[in-house]
N, C-alpha and C positions, 0 to 999 in steps of 0.2 A: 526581875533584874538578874542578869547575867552576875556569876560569879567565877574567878578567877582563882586561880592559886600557882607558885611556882611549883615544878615540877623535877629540876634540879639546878645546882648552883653551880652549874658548869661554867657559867660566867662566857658565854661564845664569844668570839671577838668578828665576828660575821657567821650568824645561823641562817642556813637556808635548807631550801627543797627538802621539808616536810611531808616522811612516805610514811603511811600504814601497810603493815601486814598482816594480814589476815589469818594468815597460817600462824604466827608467831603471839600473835595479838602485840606487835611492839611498833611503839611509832622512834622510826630513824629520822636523825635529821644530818646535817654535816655543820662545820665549824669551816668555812672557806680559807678563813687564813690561816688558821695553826694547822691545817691539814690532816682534822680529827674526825671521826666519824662518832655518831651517838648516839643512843637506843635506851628508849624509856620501856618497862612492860606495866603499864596501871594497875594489872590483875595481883601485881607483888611489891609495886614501887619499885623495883629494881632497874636501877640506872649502869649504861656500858658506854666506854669512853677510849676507843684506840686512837692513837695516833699512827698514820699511816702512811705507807710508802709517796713522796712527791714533794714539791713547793706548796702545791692548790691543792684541793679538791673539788672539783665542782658540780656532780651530779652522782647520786646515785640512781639502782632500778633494784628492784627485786630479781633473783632469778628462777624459771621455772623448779629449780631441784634443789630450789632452798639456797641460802647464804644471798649474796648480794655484788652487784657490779657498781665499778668504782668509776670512772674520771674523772683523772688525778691532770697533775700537770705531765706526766709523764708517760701518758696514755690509757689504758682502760686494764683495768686488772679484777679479778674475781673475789670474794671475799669469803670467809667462813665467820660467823660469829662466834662459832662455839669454840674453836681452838685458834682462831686471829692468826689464822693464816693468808696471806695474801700473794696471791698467783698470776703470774703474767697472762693477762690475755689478748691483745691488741694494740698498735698502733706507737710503738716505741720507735721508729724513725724519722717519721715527720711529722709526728703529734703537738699540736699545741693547745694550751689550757683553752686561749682565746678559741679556739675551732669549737667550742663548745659551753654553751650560757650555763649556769644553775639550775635552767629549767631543763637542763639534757638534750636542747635541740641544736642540733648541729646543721649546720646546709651542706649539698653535695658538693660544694666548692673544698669546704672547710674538710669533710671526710676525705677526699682524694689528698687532699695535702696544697693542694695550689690555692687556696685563698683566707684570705683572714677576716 
């Protein structure tokens, strides 16, 4: 029998796109509507909770030199976890949350900016 346990009492108010990292050993998830990002590490229990630049959040990715990429409603921004800095990277002109699902997939309509 499978067993369960929470992991923390963050309480999401929409949890999605569930990433592991490897480097890190921490699994991130995002909070869609308070526009939080969140990171469990098992190895310590240690639970991280920013609230982050935008309205949405809607995908995260790992980056290859560590920290992590964001979009937001406000376009695609970089992240650090260790000092919760958050860095412009992309797409703040004609960026829309809808151009891109929870699961990070965007179409080439929605990237250029002419479709929704």
């Amino acid at each position: 029998m499978v067993e369960y346990s929470v992991i923390t009492e963050g309480r999401n108010h929409l949890g999605e796109v569930p990433l592991w990292s490897e480097r890190t050993q921490t699994l991130w998830w995002v909070d869609v509507i308070r526009c939080a990002l969140h990171g469990f590490e098992p190895s310590t229990g240690r639970t991280h909770c920013a609230v982050v630049r935008g309205e949405r959040l809607g995908s995260i990715a790992l980056r290859e030199d560590g920290g992590l990429l964001l979009a937001t409603s406000e376009g695609i921004d970089t992240y650090d976890p260790q000092s919760g800095t958050q860095t412009y990277f992309a797409g703040r002109s004609n960026w829309r949350l809808r151009n891109a699902t929870t699961t990070g997939v965007a179409t080439a309509r929605a990237a250029s900016g002419s479709g929704r």
